[in-house]
N, C-alpha and C positions, 0 to 999 in steps of 0.2 A: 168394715168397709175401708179399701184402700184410701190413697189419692189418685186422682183418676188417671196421671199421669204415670202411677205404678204400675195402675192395673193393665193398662195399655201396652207398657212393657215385659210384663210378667210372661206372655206367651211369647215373645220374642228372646229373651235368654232360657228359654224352658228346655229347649233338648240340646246345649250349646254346655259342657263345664269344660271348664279350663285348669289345667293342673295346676301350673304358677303362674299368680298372680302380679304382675307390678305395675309402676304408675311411671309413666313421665310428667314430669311438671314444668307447668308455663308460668311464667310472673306475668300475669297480662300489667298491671300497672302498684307501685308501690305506695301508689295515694291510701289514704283512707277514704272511702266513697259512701259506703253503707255497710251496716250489717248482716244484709241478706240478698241472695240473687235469684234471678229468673233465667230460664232457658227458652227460645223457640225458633223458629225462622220467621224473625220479624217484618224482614224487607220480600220473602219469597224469590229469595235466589237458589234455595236446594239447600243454602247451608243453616245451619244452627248457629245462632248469636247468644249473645250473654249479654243482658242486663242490670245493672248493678247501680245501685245510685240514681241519677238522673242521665245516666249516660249507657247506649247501648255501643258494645266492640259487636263488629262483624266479622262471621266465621268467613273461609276455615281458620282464615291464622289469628286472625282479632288485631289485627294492627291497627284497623279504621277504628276510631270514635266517633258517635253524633251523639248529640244531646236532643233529645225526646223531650225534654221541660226545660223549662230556664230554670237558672238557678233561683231558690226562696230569698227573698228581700228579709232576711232575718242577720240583722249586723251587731245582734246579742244574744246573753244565752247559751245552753249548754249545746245548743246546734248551730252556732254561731259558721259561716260558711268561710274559706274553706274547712272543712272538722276537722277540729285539732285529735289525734289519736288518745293522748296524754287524761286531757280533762272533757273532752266534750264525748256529742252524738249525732249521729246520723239523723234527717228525718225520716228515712229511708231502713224502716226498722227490718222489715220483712216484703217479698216481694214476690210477686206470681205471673204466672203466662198463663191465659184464655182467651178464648174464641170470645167474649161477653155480648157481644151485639149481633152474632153469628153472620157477618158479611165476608169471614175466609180469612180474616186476618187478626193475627194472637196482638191481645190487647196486653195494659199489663196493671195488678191490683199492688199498690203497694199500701202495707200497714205503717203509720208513725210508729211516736214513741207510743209508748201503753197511755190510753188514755186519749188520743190524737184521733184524732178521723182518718176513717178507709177510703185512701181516693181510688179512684179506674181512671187510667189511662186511656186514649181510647185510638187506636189506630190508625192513621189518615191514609191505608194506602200506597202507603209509601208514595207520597206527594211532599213529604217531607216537611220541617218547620213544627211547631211544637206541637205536643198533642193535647188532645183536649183532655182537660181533667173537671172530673167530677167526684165529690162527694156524697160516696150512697151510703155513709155510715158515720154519724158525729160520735162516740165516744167506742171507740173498738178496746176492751180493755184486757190486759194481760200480755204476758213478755214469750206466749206461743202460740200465735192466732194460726189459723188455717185455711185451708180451702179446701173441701171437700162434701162430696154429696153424704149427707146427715138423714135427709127425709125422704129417702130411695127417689126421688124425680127424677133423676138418672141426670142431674147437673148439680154445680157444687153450691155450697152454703158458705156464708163467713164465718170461721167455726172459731169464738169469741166469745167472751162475756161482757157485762157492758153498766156504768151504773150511771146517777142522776146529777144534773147540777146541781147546786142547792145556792143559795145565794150570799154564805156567809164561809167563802174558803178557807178559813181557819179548821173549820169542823171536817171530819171525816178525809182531811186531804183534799179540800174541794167536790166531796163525789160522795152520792149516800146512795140507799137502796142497790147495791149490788146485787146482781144475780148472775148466775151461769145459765147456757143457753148457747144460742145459734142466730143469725142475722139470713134469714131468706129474701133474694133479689125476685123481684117481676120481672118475667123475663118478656115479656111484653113493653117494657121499659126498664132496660138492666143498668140504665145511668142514673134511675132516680135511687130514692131512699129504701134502702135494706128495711124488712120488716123483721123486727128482734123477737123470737120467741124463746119469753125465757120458759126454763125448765124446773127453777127454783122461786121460793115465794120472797118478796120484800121482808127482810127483819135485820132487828139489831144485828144477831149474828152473822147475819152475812156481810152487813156493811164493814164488818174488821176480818173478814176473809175472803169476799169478793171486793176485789178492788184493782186500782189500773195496774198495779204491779205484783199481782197472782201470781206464784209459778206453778207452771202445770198444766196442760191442758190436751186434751187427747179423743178421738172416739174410735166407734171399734163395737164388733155386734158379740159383748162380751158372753151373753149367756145362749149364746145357737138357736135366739128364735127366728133371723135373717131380718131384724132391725137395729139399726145403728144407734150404739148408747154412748152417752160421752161421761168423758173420766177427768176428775182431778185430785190431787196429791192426797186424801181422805177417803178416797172410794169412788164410784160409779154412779150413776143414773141411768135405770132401764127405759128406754122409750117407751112408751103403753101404745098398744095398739091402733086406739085412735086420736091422731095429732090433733083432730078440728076441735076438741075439746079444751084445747089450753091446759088443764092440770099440770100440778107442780109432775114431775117423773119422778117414779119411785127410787129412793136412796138405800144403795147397798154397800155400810162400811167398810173400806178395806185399806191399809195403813200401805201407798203406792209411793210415796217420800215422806221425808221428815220436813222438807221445808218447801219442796218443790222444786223441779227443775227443767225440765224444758217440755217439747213434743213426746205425747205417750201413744204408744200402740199396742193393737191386741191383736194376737194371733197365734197361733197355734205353733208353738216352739218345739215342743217333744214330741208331739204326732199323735197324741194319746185322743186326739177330737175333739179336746175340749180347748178354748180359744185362754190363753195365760197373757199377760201384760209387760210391758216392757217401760222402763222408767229409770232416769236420773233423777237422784235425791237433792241435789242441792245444785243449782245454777250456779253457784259463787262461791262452792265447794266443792267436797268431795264424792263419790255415790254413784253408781250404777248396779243394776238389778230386775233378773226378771221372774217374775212372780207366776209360779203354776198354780193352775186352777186345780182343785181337787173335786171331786164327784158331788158333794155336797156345797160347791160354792164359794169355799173358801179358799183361803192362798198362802202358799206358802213362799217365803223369797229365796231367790238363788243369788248370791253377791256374785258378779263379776269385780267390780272394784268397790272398795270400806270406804269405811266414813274418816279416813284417813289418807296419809300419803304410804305408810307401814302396812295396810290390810291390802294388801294387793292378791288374791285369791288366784289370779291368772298369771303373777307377774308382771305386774305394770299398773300404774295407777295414776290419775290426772285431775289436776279439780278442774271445777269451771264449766261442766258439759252444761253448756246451754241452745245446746241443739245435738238433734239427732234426727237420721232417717235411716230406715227400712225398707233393703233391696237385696235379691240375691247378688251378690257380685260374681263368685267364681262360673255360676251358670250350672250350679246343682242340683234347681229346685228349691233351695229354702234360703229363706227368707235373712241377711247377715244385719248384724248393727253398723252403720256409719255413724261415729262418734267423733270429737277432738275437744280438745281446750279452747273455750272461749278469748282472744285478745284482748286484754285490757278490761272485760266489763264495767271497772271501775276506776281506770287510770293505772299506771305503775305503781301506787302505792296501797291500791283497794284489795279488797278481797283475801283472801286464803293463796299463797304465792302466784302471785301473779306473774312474777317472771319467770318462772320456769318455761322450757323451751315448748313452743306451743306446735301441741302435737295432733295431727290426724291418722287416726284408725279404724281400722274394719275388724267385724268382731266375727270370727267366721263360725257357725252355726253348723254341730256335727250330734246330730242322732246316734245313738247306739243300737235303736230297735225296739227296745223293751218298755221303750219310755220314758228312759232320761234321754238328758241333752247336756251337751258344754261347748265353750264357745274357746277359739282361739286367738288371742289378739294376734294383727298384722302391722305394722307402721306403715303409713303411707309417706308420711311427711314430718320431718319433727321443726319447720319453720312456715307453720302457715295459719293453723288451728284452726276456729269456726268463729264463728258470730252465733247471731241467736237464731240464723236458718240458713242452710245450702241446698243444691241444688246435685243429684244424683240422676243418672241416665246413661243415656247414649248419645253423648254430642258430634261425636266424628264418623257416625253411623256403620262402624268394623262391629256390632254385633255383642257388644261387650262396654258394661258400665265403667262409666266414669267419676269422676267427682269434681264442683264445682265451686269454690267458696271466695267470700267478699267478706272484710273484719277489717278491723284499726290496723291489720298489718298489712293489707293489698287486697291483691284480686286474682286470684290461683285458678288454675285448670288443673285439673290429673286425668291425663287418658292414661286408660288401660292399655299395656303391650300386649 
């Protein structure tokens, strides 16, 4: 199962390819704001806006800013306001556009940091002056939260793991009982509190691998029964056919990273019908790879990039992917990687080179027919990279994907020419 926003697109670049592909880019602004953005027409003038941080640019050109929230009374701390690029964070981890209270106007979810609560913004109509926020979700946990429909209801879920306080935060990081799982809103009151169904049982073990900074997390109707299972960096969980039951979902191991790294997706790469996986191995390294399903269930990996800077399999290799999204871009039908380098995840001194030039990519996805697949990297940009979520579509409504991203180094447009 897509995000709904894909799927929505998917039939609009479907009979559209384009030979050569390239990008103009816009510097909407060189602040640090957040790590993640949203798209929609927020004010309902026909154009497409960009949300980013606490501040929405107005399309077409984005020159206007308003502020949708005031700024967080937080004047310490690793999100200490304005965010320093260097050593801090955004509160503003990840970020989404929905309809959520269905009166015609895209509200907007944003995730904190892992571990922080899922607010909803809520719309006013463009009457302007800040919007209302609400928490429908106290500990959303993990560094790839989502939005997408999980429990075919044909509206999305907060696709999340999530664990417990406990009263003595020395222990377990502040947080025990982890489990993986899904947060379902009542859409009968879509501002109150998410009801978390998890998928996996309370234990030791999971409290030292579920937890607020998990990487990994994905879903996706791996095995062709047309229900949505979710995945992280260890394997899969089949949905079972009836949810009102509660049961733990059944665990089917499969080695998808070594440490975890950002958003995972399933779908069907080679054409062979059977649905394969797509994954970054390390968020704050090196790794990407997409995994074919074999007849019997199993997987075998295909490296686009090692677990190095030297294995570059395509020519070309970057650490840091801590996000990614899946769209066709050239308009061939299938499905391309949008990738880049994370900025800063951990300051200029953190991580696996963190200075190298921060680069975005589309990984262009070419069948042979028979059943294999290879992918060809593209540059889009080697000064901009990603955060730990961007925003892909059609912003300027020519018919043809875009790319969208907000990180410690600004706040980037790329239309397609």
């Amino acid at each position: 199962m897509r995000p709904l926003l894909t799927l929505a697109l998917a039939s609009l670049f479907a009979n559209t390819a384009f030979a050569d592909v390239s990008f103009n880019k816009l510097t909407i602004t060189k602040d640090f704001v957040s790590e993640g953005a949203a798209v929609a027409d927020f004010n309902h003038d026909g154009n497409m806006d960009i949300a980013a941080g606490r501040y929405i640019w107005l399309g077409p050109d984005f020159k206007e800013k308003i502020a949708y929230t005031p700024e967080r009374d937080n004047p310490t701390g690793p999100t200490k306001t304005p965010y320093t690029a260097s050593t801090g964070y955004s509160d503003y981890f990840i970020q989404f556009a929905y309809d959520f209270n269905g009166d015609g106007w895209t509200d907007i979810l944003v995730y904190g940091l892992p571990g922080d609560p899922a607010y909803l913004f809520i719309n006013p109509k463009g009457k302007g002056g800040d919007w209302a926020r609400h928490n429908i979700f106290d500990v959303a946990d993990g560094e790839s939260p989502g939005l997408m429909d999980v429990n075919g209801d044909g509206k999305p879920e907060l696709l999340c793991h999530t664990s417990d306080l406990v009263k003595d935060p020395k222990k377990n990081k502040g947080r025990t009982g982890g489990q993986f799982g899904f947060a379902e809103l009542d859409w009968t009151n879509p501002t109150g509190k998410a009801k978390f169904h998890a998928i996996t049982e309370k234990s030791a073990a999971n409290d030292t691998k579920v937890f607020k900074y998990t990487h990994g997390y994905g879903a996706g109707d791996v095995n062709g029964d047309g229900l949505v299972d979710i995945l992280e960096k260890d394997g899969w969980y089949e949905q079972p056919k009836d949810l009102s039951k509660g049961e733990p979902w059944k665990f089917h191991a499969a080695k998808f990273a070594g440490h975890g790294g950002a958003q995972m997706y399933v779908t069907d790469v080679n054409g062979d019908g059977r649905n394969d996986v797509i994954s970054s191995d390390h968020g704050h390294g090196y790794g990407l790879a997409w995994f074919e399903q074999n007849a019997d269930g199993s997987f075998i990996e295909h490296k686009l990039m090692g677990d190095t800077k030297a294995d570059a399999p395509l020519g070309v290799n970057f650490s840091q992917i801590h996000a990614i999204e899946l769209i066709d871009v050239n308009g061939d039908g299938l499905k391309d990687i949008v990738c880049g380098k994370r900025r800063w995840a951990h300051g200029p001194k953190g991580d696996i080179d963190p200075n190298d030039e921060p680069v975005l990519y589309w990984f262009e996805l070419k069948r042979d027919g028979k059943g294999g697949a290879t992918y060809v990297p593209h540059l889009i940009d080697n000064d901009s990279g990603v955060g730990t979520q961007f925003w892909t579509g059609d912003i300027n409504k020519d018919g043809k994907v875009d790319v969208v991203v907000s990180n410690k180094h600004g706040v980037f447009v790329f239309t397609q020419k």
